[in-house]
DSSP file (Angstrom, degrees, kcal/mol; ACC not computed):
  #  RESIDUE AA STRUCTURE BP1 BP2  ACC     N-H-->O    O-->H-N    N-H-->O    O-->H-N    TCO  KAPPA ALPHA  PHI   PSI    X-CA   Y-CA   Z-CA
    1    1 A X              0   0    0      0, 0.0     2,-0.3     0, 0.0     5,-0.1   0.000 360.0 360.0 360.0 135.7   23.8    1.3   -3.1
    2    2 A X    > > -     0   0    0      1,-0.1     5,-1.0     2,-0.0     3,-0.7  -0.874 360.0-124.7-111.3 143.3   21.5    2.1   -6.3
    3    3 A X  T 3 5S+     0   0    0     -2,-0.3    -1,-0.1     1,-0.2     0, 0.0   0.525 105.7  64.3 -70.0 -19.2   19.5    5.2   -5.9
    4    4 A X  T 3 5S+     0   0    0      1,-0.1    31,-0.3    31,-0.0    -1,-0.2   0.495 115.5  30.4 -79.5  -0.4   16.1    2.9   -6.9
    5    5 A X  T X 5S-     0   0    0     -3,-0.7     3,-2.0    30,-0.1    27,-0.4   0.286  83.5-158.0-141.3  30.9   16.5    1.0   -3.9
    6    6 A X  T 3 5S-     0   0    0      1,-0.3    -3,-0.1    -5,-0.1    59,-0.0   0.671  88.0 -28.3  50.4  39.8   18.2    3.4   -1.4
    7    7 A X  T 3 <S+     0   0    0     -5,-1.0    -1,-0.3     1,-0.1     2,-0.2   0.881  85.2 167.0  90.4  28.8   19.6    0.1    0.7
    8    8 A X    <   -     0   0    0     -3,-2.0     2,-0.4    21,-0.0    58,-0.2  -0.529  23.2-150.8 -83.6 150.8   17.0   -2.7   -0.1
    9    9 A X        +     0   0    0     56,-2.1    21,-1.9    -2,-0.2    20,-0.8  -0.970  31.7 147.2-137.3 106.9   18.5   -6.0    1.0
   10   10 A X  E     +A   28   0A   0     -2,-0.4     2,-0.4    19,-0.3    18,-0.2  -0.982  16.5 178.2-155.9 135.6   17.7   -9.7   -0.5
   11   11 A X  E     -A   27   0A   0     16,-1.6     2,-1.7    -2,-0.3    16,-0.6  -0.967  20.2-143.4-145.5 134.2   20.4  -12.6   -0.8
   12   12 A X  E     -A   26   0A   0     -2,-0.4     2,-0.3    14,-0.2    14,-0.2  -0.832  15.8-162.7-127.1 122.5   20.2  -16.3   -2.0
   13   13 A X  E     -A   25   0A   0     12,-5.2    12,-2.0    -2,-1.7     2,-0.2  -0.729   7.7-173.9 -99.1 158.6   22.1  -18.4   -0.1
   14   14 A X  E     +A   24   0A   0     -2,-0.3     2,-0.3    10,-0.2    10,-0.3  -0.879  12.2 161.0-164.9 131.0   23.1  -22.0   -1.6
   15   15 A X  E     -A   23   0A   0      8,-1.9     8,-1.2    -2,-0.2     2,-0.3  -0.962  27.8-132.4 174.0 149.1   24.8  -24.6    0.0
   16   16 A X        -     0   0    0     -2,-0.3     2,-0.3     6,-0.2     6,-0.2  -0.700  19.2-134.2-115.2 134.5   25.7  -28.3    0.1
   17   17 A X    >   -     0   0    0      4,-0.4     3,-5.1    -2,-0.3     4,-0.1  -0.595  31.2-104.6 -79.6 147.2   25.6  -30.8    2.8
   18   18 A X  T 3  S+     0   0    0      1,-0.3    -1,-0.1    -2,-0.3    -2,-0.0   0.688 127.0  55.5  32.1 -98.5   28.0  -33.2    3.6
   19   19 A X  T 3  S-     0   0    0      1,-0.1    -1,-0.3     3,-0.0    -2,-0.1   0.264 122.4-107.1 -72.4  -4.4   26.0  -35.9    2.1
   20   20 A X  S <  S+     0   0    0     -3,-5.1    -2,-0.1    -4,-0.0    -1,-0.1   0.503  73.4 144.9  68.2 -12.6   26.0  -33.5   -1.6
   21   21 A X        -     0   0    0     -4,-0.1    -4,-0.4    -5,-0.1     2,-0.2  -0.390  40.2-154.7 -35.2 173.0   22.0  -32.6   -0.8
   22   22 A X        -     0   0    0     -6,-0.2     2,-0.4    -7,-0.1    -6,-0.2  -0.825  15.7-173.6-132.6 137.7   22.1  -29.1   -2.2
   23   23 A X  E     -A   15   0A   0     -8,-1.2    -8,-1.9    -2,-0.2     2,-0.3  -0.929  15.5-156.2-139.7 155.8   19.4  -26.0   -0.9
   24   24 A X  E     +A   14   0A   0     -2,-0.4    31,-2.7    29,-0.3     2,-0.4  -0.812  16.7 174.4-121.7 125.4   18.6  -22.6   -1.7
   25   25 A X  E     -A   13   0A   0    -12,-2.0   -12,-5.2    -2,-0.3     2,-0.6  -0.996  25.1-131.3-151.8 148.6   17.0  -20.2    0.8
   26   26 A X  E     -Ab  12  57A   0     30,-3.3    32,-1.5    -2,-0.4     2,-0.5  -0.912  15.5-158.4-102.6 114.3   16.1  -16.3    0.5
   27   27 A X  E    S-Ab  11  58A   0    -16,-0.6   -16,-1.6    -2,-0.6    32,-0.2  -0.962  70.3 -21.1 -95.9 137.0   17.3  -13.7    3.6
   28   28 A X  E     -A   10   0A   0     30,-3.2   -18,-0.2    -2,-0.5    39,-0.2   0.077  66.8-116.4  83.9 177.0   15.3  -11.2    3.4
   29   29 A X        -     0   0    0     37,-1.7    44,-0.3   -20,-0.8   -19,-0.3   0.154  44.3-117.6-164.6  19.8   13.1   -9.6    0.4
   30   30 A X        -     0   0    0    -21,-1.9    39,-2.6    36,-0.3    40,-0.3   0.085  16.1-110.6  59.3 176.1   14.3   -6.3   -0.6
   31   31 A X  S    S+     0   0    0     37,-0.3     2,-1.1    34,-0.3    34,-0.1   0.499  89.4  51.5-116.0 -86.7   12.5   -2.8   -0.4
   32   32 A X     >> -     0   0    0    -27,-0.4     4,-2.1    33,-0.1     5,-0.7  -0.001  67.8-149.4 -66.8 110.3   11.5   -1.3   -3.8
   33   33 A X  H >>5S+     0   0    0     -2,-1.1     4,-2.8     2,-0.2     3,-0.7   0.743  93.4  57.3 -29.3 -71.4    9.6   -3.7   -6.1
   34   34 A X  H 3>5S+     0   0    0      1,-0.3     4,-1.8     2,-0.2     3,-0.2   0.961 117.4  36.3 -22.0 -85.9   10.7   -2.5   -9.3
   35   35 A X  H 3>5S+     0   0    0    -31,-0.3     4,-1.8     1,-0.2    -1,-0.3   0.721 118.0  45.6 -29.9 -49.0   14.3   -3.2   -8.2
   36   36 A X  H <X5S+     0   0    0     -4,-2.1     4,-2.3    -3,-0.7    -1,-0.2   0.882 117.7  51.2 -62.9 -46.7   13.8   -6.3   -6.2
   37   37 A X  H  X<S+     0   0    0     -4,-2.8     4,-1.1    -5,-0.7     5,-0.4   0.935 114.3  40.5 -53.2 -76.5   11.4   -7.5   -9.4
   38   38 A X  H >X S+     0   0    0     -4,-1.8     4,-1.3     2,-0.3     3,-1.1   0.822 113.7  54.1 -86.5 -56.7   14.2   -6.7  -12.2
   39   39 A X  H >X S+     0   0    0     -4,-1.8     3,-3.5     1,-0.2     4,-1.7   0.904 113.0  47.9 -30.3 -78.5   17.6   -8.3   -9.7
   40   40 A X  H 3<>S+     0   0    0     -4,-2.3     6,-1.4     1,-0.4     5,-1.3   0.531 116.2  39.8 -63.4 -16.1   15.4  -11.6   -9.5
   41   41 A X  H X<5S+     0   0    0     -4,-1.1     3,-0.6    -3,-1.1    -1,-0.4   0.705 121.7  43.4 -74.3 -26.0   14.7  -11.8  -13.2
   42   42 A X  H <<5S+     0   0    0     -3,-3.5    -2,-0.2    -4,-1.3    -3,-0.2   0.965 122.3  38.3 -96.1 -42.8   18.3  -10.6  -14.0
   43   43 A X  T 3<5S-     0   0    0     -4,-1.7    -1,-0.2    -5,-0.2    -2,-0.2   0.391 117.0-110.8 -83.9 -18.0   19.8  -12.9  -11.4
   44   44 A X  T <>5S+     0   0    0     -3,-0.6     4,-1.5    -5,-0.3    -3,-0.2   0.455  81.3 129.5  57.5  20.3   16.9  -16.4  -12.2
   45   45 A X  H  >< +     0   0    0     -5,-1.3     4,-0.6    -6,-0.2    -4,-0.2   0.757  65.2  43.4 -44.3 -33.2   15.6  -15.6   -8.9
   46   46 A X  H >> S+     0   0    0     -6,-1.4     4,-1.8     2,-0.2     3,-0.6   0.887 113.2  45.4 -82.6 -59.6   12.2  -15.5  -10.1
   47   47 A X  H 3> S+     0   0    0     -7,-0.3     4,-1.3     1,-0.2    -2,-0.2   0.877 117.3  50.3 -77.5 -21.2   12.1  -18.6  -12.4
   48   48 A X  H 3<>S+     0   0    0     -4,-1.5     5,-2.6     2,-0.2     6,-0.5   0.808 111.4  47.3 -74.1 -26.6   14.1  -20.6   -9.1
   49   49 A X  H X<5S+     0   0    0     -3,-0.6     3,-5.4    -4,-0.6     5,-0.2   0.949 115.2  47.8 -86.1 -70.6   11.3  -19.2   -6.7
   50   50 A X  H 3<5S+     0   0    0     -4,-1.8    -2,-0.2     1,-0.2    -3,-0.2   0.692 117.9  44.5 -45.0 -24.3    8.3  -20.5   -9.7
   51   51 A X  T 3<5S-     0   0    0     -4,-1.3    -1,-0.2    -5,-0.2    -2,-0.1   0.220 111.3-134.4-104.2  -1.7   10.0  -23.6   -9.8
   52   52 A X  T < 5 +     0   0    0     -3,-5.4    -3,-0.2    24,-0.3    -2,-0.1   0.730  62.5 133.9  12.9  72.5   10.4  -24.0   -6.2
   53   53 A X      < +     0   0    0     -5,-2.6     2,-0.5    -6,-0.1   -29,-0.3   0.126  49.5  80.5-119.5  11.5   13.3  -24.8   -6.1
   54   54 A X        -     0   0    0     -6,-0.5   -29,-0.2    -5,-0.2     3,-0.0  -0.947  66.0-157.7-104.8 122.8   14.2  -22.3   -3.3
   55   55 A X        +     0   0    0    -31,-2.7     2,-0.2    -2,-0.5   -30,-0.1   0.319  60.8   8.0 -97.2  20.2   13.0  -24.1    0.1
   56   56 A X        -     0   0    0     24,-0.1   -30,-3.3   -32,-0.1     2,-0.3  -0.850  50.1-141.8 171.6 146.7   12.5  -21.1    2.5
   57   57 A X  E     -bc  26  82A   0     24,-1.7    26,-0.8    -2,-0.2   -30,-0.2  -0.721  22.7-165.1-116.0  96.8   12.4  -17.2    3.0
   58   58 A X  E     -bc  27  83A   0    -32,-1.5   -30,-3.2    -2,-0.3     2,-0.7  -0.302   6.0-152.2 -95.7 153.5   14.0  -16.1    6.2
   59   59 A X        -     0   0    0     24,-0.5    26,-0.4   -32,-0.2     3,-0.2  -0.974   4.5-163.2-131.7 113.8   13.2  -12.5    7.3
   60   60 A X        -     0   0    0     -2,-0.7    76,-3.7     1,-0.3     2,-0.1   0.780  65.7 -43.1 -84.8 -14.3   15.9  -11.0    9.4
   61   61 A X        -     0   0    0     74,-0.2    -1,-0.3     2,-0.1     2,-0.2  -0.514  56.3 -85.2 160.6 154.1   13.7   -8.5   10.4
   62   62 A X        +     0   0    0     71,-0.2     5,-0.2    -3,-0.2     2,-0.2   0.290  65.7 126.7 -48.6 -17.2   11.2   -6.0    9.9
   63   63 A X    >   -     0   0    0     -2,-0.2     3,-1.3     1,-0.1     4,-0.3  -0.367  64.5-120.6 -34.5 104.1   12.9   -3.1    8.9
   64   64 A X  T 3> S+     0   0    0      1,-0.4     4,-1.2     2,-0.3     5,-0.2   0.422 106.4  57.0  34.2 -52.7   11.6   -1.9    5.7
   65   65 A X  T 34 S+     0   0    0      1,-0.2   -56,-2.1     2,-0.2    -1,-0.4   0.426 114.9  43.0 -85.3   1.4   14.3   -2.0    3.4
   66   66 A X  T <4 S+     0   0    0     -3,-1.3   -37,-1.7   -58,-0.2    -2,-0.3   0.562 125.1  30.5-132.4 -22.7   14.7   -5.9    4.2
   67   67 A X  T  4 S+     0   0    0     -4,-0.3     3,-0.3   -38,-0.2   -36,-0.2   0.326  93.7  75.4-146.8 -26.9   11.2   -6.8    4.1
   68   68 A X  S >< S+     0   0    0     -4,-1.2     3,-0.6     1,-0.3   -37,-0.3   0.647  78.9  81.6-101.3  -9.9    8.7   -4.7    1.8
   69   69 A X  T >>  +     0   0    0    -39,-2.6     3,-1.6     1,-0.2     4,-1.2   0.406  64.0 105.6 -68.9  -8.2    9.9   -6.3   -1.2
   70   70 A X  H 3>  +     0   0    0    -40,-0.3     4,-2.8     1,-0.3    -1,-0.2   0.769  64.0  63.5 -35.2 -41.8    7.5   -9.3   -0.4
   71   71 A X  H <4 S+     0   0    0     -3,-0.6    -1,-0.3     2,-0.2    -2,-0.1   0.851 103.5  53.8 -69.5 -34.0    4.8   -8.8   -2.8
   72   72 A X  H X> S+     0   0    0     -3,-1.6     3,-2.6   -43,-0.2     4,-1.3   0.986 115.0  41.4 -65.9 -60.3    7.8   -9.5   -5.7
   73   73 A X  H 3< S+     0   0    0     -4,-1.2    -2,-0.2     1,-0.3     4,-0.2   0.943 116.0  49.1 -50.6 -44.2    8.7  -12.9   -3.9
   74   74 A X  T 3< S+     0   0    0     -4,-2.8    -1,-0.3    -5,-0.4    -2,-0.2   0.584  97.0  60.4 -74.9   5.5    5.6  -13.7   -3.4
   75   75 A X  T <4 S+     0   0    0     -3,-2.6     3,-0.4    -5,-0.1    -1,-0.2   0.948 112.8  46.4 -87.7 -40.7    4.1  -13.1   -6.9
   76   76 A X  S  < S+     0   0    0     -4,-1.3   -24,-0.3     1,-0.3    -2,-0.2   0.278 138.2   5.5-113.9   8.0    7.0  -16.3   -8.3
   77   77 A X        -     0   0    0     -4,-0.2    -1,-0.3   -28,-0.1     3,-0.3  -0.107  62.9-177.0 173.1 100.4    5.9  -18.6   -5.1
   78   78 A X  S    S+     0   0    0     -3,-0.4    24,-4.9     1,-0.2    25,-0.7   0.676  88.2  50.0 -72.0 -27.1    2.9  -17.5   -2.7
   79   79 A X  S    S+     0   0    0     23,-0.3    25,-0.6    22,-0.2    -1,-0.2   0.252  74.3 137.7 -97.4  22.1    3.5  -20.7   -0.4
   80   80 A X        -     0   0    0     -3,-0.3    23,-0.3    23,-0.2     2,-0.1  -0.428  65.3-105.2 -48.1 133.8    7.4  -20.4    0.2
   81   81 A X        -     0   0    0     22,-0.1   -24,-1.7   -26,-0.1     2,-0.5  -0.489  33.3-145.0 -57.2 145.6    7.9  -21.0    3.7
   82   82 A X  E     -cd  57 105A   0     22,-2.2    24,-3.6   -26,-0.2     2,-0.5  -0.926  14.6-171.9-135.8 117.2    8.7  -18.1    5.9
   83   83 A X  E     +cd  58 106A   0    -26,-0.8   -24,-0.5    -2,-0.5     2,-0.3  -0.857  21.0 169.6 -96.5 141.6   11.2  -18.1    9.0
   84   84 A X  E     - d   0 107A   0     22,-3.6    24,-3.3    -2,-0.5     2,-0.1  -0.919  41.9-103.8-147.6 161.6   10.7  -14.6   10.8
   85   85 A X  E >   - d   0 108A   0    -26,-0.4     3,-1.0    -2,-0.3     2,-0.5  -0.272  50.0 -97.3 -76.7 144.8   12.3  -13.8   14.4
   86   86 A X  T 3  S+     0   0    0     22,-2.7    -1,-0.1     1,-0.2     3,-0.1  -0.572 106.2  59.9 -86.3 149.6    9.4  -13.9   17.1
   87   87 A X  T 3   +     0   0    0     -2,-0.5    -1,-0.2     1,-0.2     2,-0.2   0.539  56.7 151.5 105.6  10.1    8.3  -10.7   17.7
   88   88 A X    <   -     0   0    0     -3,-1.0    -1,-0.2     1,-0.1     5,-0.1  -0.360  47.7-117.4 -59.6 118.2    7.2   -9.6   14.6
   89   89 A X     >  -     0   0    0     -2,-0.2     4,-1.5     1,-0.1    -1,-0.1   0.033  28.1-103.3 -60.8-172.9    4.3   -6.8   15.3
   90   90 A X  T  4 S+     0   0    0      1,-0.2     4,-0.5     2,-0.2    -1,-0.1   0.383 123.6  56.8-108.6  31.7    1.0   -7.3   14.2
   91   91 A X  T  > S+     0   0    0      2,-0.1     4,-0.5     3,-0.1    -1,-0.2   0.810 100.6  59.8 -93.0 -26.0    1.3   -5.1   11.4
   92   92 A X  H  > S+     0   0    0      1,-0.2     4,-2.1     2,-0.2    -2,-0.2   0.846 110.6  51.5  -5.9 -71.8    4.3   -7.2   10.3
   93   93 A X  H  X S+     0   0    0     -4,-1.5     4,-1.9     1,-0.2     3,-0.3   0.796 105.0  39.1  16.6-100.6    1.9   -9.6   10.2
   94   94 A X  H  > S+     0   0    0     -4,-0.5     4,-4.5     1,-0.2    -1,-0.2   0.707 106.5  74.8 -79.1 -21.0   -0.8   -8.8    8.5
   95   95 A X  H  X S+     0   0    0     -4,-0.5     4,-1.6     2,-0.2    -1,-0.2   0.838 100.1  44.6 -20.6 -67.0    2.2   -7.2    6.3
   96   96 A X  H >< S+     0   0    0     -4,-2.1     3,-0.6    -3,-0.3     5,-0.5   1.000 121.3  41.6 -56.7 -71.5    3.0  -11.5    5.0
   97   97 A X  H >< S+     0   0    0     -4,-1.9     3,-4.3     1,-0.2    -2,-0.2   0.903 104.9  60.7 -55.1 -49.0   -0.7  -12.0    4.5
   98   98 A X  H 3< S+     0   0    0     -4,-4.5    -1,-0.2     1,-0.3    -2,-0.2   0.935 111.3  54.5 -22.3 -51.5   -1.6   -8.1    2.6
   99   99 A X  T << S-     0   0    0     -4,-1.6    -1,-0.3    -3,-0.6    -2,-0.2   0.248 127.7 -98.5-108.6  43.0    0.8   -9.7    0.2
  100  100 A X    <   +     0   0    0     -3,-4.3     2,-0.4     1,-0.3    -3,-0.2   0.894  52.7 172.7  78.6  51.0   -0.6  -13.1   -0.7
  101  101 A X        +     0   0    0     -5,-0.5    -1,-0.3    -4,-0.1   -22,-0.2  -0.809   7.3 165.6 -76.1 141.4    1.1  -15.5    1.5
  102  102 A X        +     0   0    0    -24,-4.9   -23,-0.3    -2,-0.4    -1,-0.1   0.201  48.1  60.3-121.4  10.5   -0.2  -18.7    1.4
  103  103 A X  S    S-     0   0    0    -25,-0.7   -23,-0.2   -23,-0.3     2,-0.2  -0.301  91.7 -39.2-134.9-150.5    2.1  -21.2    2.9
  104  104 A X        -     0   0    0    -25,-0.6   -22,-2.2    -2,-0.1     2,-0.3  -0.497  37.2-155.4-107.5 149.3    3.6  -21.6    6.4
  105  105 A X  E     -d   82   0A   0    -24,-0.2     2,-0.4    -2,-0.2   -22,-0.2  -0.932  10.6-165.1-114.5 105.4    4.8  -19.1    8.6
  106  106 A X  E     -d   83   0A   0    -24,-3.6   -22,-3.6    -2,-0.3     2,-0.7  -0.758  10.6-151.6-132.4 107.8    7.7  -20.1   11.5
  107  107 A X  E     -d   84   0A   0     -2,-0.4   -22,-0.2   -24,-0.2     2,-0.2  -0.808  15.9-144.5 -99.2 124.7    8.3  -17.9   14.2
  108  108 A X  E     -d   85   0A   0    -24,-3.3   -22,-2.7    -2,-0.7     2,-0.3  -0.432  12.0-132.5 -97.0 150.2   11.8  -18.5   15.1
  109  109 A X        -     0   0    0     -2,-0.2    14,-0.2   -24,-0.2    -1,-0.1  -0.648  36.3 -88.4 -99.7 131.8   12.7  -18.3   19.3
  110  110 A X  S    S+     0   0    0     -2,-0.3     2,-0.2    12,-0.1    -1,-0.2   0.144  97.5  44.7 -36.3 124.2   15.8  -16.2   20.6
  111  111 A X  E    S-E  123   0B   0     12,-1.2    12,-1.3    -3,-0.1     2,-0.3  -0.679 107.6 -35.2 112.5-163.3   18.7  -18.1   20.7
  112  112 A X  E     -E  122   0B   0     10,-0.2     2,-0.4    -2,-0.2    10,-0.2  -0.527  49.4-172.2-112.6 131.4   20.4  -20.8   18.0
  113  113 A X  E     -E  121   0B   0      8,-3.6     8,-2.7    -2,-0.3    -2,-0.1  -0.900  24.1-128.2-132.7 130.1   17.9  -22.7   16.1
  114  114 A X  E     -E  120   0B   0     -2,-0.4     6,-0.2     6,-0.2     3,-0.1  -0.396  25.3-178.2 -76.5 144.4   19.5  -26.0   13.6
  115  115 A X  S    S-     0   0    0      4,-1.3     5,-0.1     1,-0.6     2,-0.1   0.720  70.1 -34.6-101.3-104.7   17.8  -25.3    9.8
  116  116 A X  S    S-     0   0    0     -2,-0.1     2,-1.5     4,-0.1    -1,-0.6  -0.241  96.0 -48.7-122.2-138.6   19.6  -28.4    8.6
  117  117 A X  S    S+     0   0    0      1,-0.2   -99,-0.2    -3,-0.1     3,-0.1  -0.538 132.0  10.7 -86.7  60.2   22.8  -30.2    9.2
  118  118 A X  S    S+     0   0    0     -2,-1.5     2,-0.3     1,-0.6    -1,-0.2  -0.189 119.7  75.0 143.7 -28.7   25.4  -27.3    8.9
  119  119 A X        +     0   0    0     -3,-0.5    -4,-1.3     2,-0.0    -1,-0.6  -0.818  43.6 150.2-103.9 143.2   23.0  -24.4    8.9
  120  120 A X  E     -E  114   0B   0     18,-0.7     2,-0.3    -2,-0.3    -6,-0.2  -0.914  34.4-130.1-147.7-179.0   20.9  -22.7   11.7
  121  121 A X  E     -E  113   0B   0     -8,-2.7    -8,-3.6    -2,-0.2     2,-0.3  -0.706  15.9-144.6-119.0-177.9   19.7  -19.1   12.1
  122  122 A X  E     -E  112   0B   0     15,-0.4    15,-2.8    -2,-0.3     2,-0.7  -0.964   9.9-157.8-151.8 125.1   20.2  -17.2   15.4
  123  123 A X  E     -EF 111 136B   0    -12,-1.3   -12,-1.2    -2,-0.3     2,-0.4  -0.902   7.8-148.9-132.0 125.2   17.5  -14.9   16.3
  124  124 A X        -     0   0    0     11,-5.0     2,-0.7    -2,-0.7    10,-0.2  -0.758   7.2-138.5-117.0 105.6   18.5  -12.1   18.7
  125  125 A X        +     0   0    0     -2,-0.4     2,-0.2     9,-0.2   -38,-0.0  -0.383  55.4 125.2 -73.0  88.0   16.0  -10.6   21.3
  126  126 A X        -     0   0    0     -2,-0.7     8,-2.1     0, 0.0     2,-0.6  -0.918  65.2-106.9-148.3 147.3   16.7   -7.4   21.1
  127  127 A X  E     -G  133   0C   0      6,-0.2     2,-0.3    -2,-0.2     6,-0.3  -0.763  35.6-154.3-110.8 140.5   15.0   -4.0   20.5
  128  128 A X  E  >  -G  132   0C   0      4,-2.8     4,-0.9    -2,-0.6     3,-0.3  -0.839  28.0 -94.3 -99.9 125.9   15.8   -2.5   17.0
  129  129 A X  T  4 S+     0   0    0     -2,-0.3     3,-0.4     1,-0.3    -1,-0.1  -0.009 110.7  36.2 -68.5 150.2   15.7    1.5   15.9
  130  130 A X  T  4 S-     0   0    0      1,-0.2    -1,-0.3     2,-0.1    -2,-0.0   0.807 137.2 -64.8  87.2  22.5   12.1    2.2   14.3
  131  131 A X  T  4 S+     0   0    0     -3,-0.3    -1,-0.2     1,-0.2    -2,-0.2   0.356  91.9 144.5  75.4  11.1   10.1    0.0   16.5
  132  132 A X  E  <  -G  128   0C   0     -4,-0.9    -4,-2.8    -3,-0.4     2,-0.4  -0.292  29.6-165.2 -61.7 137.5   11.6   -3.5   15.5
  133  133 A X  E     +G  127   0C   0     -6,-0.3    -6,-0.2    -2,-0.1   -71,-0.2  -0.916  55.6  23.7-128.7 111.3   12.1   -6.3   17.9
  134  134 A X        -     0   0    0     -8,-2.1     2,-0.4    -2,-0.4    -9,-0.2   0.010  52.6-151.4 107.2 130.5   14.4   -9.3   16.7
  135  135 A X        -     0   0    0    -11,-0.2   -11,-5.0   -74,-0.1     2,-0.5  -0.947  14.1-147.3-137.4 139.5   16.9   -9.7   14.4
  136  136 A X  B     -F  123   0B   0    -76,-3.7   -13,-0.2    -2,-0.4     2,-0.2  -0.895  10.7-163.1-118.3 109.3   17.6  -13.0   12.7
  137  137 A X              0   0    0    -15,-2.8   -15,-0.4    -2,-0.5   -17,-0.1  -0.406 360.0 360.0 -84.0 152.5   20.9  -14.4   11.5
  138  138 A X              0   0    0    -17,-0.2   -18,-0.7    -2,-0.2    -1,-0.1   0.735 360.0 360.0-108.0 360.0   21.9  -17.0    9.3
C-alpha cells in the first residue's frame, strides 16, 4: 500500500481467446486521482484507454477506494463501457455521470454472466460494510 492511495484498487486484465482475438478490460478505477492518474501514465494505461483499445470497465463495487478514481479513466475515454453489479445506489449513479460518462452503462444480475468465450464476471448479491450492495468478480 502507498500512503497517496491508502488501498486504491485498479487492474488491467489482458487475455487471448482460443481463436488469438486478444482484449483488454479495467476492474475497478482506483481512489486518489493523482495516484490512479500517474500509475496509468507510468503503466500506458492512459494512452490504451485514448486509443480505445481497452473494451470495458468493470466496477466490482462501490466501495470508494475501487471506484472514485473514475474521473481519471474517464478523462482518457468518456464512453468506455461500464459493467457495475446491480444494485448500485443512486448516488453511485449519479457518481458515473458527475464524472463525464458518456457511453453505456450494464447492470450486471447476481449469479455468472459469460463476457466472452473464456471470461464472465460473477456478481454476488450480497450486502457489503458501508452501505454497498453487490460485489462483482471477474
Amino acid at each position: 500500500m502507498h500512503p497517496e492511495n491508502a488501498g486504491g484498487y485498479a487492474c488491467l486484465i489482458e487475455l487471448e481467446e482460443v481463436n488469438r482475438k486478444k482484449h483488454k478490460y479495467l476492474l475497478d478505477s482506483g481512489w486518489s486521482y493523482k495516484w490512479t492518474d500517474e500509475c496509468f501514465k507510468r503503466e500506458g494505461i492512459d494512452k490504451m484507454l485514448e486509443n480505445r483499445e481497452i473494451e470495458a470497465l468493470f466496477i466490482s463495487h462501490e466501495h470508494f477506494d475501487h471506484f472514485w478514481g473514475l474521473p481519471v479513466t474517464l478523462k482518457y475515454d468518456p464512453t468506455i463501457t461500464m459493467y457495475i453489479p446491480e444494485g448500485f445506489y443512486p448516488e453511485g449513479l449519479q457518481y458515473i455521470k458527475d464524472s463525464g460518462h458518456k457511453g453505456k452503462v450494464i447492470k450486471v444480475k447476481a449469479g455468472l454472466n459469460p463476457v466472452i468465450p473464456g471470461m464472465a464476471s460473477f456478481v454476488f448479491a450480497i450486502p457489503i460494510i458501508c452501505r454497498v450492495y453487490g460485489e462483482q468478480s471477474l
